[in-house]
N, C-alpha and C positions, 0 to 999 in steps of 0.2 A: 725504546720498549717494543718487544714485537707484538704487532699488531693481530696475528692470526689469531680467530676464533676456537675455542674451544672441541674441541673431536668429536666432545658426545654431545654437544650442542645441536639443535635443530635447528630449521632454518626459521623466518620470522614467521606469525600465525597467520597473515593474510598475503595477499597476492602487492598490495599497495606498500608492504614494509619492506618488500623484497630488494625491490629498488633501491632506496638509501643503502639499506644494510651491505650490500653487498659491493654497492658503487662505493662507500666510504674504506671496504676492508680493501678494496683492490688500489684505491688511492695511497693509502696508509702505505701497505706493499710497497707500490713503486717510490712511495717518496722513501724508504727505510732502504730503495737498492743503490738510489743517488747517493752519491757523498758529500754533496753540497745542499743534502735536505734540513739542514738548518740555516740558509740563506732567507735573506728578508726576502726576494724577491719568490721563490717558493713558500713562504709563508704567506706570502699576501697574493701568489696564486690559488692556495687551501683556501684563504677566508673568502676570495669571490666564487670557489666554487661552492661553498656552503650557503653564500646567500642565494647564490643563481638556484641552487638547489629548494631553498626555502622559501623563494618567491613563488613555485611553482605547486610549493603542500598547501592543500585550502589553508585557509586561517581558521581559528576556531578563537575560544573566549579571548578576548584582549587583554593583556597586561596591564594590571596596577600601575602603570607610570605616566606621566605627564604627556601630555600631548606632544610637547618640542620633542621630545625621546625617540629613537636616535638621532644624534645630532651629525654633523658634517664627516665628524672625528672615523678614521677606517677602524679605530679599538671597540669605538661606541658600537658603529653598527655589527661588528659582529658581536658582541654582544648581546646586542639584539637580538641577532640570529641567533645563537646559541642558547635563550632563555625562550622563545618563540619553540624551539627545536624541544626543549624540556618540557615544557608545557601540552605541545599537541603529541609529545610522543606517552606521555603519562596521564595525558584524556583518553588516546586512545585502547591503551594498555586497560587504561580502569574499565573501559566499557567493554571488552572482550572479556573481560572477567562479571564483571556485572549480568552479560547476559547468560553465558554460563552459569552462572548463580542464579541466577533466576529461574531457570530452566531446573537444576538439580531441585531445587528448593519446591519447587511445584512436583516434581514427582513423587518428594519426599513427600507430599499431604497427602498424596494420592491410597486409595484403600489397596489393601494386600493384595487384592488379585493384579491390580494394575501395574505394582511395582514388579512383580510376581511375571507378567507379560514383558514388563520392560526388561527384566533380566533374560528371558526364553528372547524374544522377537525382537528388539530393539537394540542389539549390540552387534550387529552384525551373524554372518553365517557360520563363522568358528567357533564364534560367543554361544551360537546355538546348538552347536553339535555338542560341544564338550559341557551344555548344562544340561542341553538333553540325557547326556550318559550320565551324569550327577543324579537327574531326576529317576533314571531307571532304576540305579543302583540304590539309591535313599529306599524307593519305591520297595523291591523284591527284599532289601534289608529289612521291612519292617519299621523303618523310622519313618517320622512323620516328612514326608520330602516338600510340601508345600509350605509348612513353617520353616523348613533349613533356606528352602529359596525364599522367603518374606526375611530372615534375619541376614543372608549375604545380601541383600538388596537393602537393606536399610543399614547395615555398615557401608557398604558402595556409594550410596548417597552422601550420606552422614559424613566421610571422610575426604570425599570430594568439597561438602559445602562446608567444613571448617577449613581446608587449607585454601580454599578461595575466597573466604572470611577473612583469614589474616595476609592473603597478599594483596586486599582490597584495604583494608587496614591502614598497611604499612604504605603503601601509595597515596592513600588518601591523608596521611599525617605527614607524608612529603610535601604533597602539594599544597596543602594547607600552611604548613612553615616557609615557601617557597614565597606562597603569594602573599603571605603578610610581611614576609622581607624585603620584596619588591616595592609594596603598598608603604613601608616606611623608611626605605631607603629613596625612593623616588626625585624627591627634590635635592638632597645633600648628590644624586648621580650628575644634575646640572649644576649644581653650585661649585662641589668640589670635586670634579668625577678624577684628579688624579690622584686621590685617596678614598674616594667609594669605591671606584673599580676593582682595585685589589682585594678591599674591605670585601664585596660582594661576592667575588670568585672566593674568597677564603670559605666564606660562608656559605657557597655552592658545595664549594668543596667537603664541608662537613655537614651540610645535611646528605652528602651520598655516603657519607663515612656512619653518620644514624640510621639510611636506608641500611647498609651492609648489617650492621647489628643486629637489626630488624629479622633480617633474612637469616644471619646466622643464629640468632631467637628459636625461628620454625624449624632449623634442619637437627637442631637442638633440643626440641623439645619433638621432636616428631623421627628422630635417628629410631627411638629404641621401637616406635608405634608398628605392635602385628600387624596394624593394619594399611603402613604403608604399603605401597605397591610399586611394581613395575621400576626396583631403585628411583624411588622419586627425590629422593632427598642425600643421593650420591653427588653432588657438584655445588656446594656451595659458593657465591657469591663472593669475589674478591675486587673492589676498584683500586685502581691508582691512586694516591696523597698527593697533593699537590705539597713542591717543597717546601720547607720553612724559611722561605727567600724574603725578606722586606714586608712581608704581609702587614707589617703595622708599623714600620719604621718612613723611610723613605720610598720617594717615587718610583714605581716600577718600569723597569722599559719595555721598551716596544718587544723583545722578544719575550722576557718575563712572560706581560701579556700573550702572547701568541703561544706560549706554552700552557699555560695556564686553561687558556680557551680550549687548545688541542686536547688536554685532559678531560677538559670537560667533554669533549665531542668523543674520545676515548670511554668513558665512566657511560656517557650513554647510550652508547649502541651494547655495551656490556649486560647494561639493563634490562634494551630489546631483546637481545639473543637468551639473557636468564629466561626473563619471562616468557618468552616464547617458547620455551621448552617445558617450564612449568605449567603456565595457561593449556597449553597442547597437551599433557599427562591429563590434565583435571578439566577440561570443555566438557559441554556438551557435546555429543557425538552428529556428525554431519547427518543431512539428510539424505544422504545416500546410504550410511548406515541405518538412520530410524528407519526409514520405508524401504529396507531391503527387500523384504516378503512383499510390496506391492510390486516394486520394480521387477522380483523375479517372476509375479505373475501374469506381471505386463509381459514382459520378455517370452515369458512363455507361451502366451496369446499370439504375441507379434510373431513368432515363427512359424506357430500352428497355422495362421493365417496367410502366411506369404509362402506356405508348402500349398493351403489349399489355393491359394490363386493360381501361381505357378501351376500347379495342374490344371486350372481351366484358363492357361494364357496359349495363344497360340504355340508359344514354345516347346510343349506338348501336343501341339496339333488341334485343339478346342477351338473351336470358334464363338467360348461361351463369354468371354471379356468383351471381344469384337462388338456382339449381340447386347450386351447389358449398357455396352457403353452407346450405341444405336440409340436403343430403347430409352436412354436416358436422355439423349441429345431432344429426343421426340420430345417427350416427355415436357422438358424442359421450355421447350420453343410451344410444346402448345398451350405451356399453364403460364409462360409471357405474353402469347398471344389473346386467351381467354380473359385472364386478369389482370394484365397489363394495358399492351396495346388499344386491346378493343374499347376497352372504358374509356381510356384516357382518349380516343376516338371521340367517342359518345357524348363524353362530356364536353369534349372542342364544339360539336357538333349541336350539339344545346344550347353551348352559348354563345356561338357568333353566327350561327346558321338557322337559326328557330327559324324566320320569316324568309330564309330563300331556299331552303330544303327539308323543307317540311313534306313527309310522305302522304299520301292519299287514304286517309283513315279506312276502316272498317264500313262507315255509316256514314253518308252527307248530311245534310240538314235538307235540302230538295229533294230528295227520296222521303224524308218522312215528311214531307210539307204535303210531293205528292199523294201519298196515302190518307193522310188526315184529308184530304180536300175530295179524296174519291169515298171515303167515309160518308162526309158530310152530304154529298150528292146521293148516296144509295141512303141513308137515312131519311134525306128530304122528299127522295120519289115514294118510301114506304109511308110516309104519313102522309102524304099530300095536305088535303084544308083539314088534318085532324091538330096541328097544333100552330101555331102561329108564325109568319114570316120570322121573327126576329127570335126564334129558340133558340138554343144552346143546342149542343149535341149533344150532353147529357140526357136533356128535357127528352128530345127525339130518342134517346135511347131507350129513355122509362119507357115509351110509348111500343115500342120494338121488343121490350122483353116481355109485357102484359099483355100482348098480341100472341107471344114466340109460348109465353104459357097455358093461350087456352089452344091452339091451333094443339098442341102436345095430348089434348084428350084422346082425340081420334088422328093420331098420328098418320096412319096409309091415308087416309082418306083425304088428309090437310096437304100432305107430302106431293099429291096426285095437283088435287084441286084449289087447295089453298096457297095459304102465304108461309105455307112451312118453310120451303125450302129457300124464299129470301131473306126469310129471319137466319136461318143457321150461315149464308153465305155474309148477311152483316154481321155476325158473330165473327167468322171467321178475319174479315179485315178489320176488323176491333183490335181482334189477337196479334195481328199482322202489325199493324200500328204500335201494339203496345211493345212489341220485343223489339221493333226498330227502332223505336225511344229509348229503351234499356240499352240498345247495343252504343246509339249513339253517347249518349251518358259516358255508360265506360270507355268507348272510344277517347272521349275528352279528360277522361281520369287517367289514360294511360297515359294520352301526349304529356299531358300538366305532371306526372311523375317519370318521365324518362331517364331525366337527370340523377333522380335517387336510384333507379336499376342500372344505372350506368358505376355511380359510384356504389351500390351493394357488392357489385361485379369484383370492383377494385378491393374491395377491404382486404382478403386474403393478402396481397402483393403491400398491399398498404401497411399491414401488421408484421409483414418479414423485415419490411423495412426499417420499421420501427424497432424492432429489438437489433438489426445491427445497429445502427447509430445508436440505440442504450448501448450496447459493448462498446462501439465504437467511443463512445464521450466517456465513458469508463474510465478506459484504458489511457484517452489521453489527460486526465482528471487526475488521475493516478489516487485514485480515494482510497489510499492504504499508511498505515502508520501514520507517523506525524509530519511527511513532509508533502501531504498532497494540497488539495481542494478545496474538497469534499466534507461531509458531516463524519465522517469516519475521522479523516485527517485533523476536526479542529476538537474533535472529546481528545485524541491523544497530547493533541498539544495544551489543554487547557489543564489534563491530566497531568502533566508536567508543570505546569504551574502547583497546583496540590502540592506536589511533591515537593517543592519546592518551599512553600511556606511552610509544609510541615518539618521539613529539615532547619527551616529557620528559630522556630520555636523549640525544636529538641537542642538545637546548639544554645541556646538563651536557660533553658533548662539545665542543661549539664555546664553553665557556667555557675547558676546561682548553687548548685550543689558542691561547687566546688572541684566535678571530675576533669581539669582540664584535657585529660589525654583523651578522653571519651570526645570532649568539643572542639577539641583539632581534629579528631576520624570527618566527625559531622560536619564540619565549615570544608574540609575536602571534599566530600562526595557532595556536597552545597554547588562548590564550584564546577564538579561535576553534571548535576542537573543544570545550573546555568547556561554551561557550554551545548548541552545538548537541546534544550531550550533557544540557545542561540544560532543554532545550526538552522534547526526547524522554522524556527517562525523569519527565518530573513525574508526568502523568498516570497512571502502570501504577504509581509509587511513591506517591501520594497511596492509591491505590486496597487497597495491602497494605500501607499506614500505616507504611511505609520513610521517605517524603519527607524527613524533619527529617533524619535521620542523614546520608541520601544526599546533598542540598544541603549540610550540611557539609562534607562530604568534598570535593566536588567545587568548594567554594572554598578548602579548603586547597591544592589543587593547584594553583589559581591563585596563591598566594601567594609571591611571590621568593625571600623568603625562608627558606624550607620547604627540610630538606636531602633533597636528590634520593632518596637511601632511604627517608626515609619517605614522599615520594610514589607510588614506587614499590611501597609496602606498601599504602599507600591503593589503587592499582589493582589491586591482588591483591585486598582483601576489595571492592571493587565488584564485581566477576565469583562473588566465592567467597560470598561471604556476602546480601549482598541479593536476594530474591526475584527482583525487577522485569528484575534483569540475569539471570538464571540463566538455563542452557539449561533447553528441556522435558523432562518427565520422560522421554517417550520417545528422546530423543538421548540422557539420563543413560543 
């Protein structure tokens, strides 16, 4: 069968699908130009390059099967490979679509002017022009043009999130049939794997043949829809059948199997390349689109600005970059040297140098000893035997001011003849004493707080620092989504448990009513949340040596057969018991 891709096909939606995709069509190729591309020996070079291949795609949720699984057998383990390959390529598929949906689905709540913005500014710059000329024309016609842009916005939306509705759907009732097949074929794969094998590709085989129905469903009920667009529903979905060879008779052989596998690995890169083109029609739009209008105004900043530098770069003859960038160097070196350096000086210098370089204050303590003591002597000459050997200089003071009060009557006359003028000059070394007391005082408040003017100095440099290292521990904290740290990172991941229980109960719900198809959508997108549940919390539970219990758990929930209570207990002790999920202590 020829292997080449479809014409109007796109390429896969991400940069990480590119690889398979394209490595698998170029293999295919070369083995269809061989002639001996149905030799065992080129078959069994295909299957080790698909596991070499699938050693190296993370792992995501584990399969339903036994621990011994795969066993020695070269059928087994690709097998393996090929249902590992089914699995993470239809995790991944659901979750480019999920985000997508989730994305249309919130603009869709959003009020008229909002969606109204998203159809003007948020689809790009073509988007814009040619709704611009819509609006003009609405506008001068008289009609109402901000309700014509509110009703194509809300068909735009609307028709995006039903066809990413049911190809979320029709995935999620694949993978749900996939993993309960797995889940109850499991042990009859060890006991009798050379009639489960078969049994199980058969059964691969026509759940792709229920996927294509699925899809021929949508392009079917959506051929006649006005409101398709852009031919979205021109290429229907077609896989290959596996033959009607032995599938329930006798043992299949070795090439059987390798055919069989080949199909399979055929059928899903089929599926990649559908949906890739579908998902790509109906995504949300990249952020180069959304924020076109910022980028363009960036862009048009950045030029504006790199014309005015250029004119003040030497390259023009300015010497004004030369000057600014001086002025900055200064600048820089002297507010390291101010609030840098010098403290951190200062502060050396306090504390290992107090008692050997200590500077020569203000004030000694012999300098006011000397004053107080020449005090005491001009106090003692002015009283003579009027007050007693052993006064105070207070006492002598009284005696010098009620003197210093009456000589004030006849002030010339006391000034001349009297004891005026020794009273005013022991006034004066009163005063003299007293400020050198003051000085010294403060002198000794200064030394005793050196340390704190030394670090006041520092704070500025102290506080720059401090907000790089917050960025810095930020960034490498990664407290974003669900796969960081952080108190950010553990509400998303505990968020995901919610979700998770809640999907548990609407599946237990739409059994007891009876809607089985409803409760296959829901037990898929179940496995869905687990997987990504299980991506996120590896890391934070490897790290507090949770993982083993945690990964338990979180395959029992997977399990059909698990009565809804106790999975239900299981997502109580995820939240309540393991670290990795627990809120921070500051929320506690």
């Amino acid at each position: 069968m020829d292997s080449q891709p479809p014409a109007n096909e796109s390429s896969p939606s991400n940069t990480g699908d590119l690889v398979p995709f394209y490595s698998n069509y170029f293999w295919n190729r070369v083995a269809s130009l061989i002639p001996t591309s149905n030799s065992i020996l080129l078959r069994k070079l295909s299957n080790l390059y698909r596991q070499a291949f699938a050693k190296t795609r993370r792992a995501s949720f584990p399969l339903p099967l036994p621990s011994e699984f795969p066993c020695s057998s070269p059928n087994f383990s690709a097998v393996y490979v090929v249902l590992e390959e089914i699995m993470a390529d239809v995790l991944s598929n659901l979750h480019d679509i999920q985000k997508s949906l989730d994305f249309w689905q919130s603009r869709a709540e959003g009020s008229n002017a909002r969606r109204a913005y998203f159809m003007m500014f948020e689809r790009g710059p073509v988007a814009f022009v040619n709704e611009s000329r819509n609006f003009v024309r609405k506008t001068l016609s008289e009609d109402s043009a901000v309700q014509h842009l509110c009703q194509l916005s809300s068909s735009h939306m609307s028709h995006r999130i039903r066809v990413l509705m049911e190809l979320r759907s029709a995935l999620a009732s694949f993978l749900a049939q996939l993993y309960v097949e797995l889940n109850k074929r499991g042990e009859d794969l060890l006991k009798n794997p050379e009639k489960s094998l078969p049994s199980l590709l058969a059964v691969i085989n026509r759940l792709f043949s229920d996927l294509e129905a699925s899809f021929t469903h949508l392009h079917a009920a959506r051929e006649s829809d006005s409101s398709s667009i852009d031919g979205s529903y021109s290429m229907p979905l077609v896989f290959d059948r596996l033959p009607e060879i032995n599938e329930e008779g006798s043992q299949w052989t070795d090439c059987e199997l390798t055919d069989a596998i080949n199909l399979v690995h055929k059928n899903l890169e089929k599926l990649n390349s559908y949906l890739s083109v579908m998902v790509g029609k109906h995504r949300k739009p990249r952020r180069m689109t959304l924020y076109w209008v910022r980028y363009t105004c960036g862009a048009v900043g950045l030029s504006v600005f790199s014309i005015w530098l250029l004119r003040h770069s030497s390259l023009m003859g300015s010497p004004d970059i030369d000057n600014w960038i001086h002025d900055a160097k200064e600048a820089t070196m002297s507010f390291f040297s101010d609030h840098v350096e010098q403290p951190l000086l200062a502060i050396r210098d306090e504390l290992f140098d107090t008692f050997r370089k200590r500077h020569k204050g203000v004030m000694e303590t012999e300098e006011v000893q000397l004053t107080q003591d020449s005090l005491h002597r001009m106090l003692r000459n002015f009283c003579d035997e009027k007050v007693p050997d052993n006064a105070s200089d207070q006492q002598m003071l009284e005696v010098v001011m009620n003197r210093y009060e009456k000589e004030l009557v006849h002030p010339i006359h006391n000034l001349v003849n009297g004891e005026l003028a020794r009273g005013l000059l022991i006034q004066v070394q009163k005063l003299k004493l007293d400020i050198e007391t003051a000085m010294l005082e403060l002198d000794q408040i200064l030394r005793a707080n050196e340390i704190n003017f030394a670090i006041l100095a520092a704070l500025p440099a102290f506080f720059l620092s401090l907000g790089m290292l917050t960025l810095i521990r930020t960034w490498l904290k990664q407290d974003s989504r669900a796969q960081g740290r952080g108190r950010i990172a553990r509400i998303h991941r505990r968020l995901l448990v919610v979700e998770i229980e809640k999907r548990i109960m609407q599946y237990q719900s739409y059994i007891e009513q009876g809607r089985d198809k409803d409760a296959e959508n829901v037990f898929g997108l179940l496995i869905y949340s687990l997987e990504r549940l299980y991506r996120v919390v590896e890391k934070p539970a490897r790290t507090s040596g949770e993982w083993d219990l945690v990964k338990q758990d979180l395959i029992e929930l997977g399990m059909p057969q698990q009565q809804t209570s106790y999975k239900l207990t299981v997502t109580q002790r995820l939240v309540n018991v393991y670290d990795c999920l627990l809120p921070t202590l500051k929320r506690q």
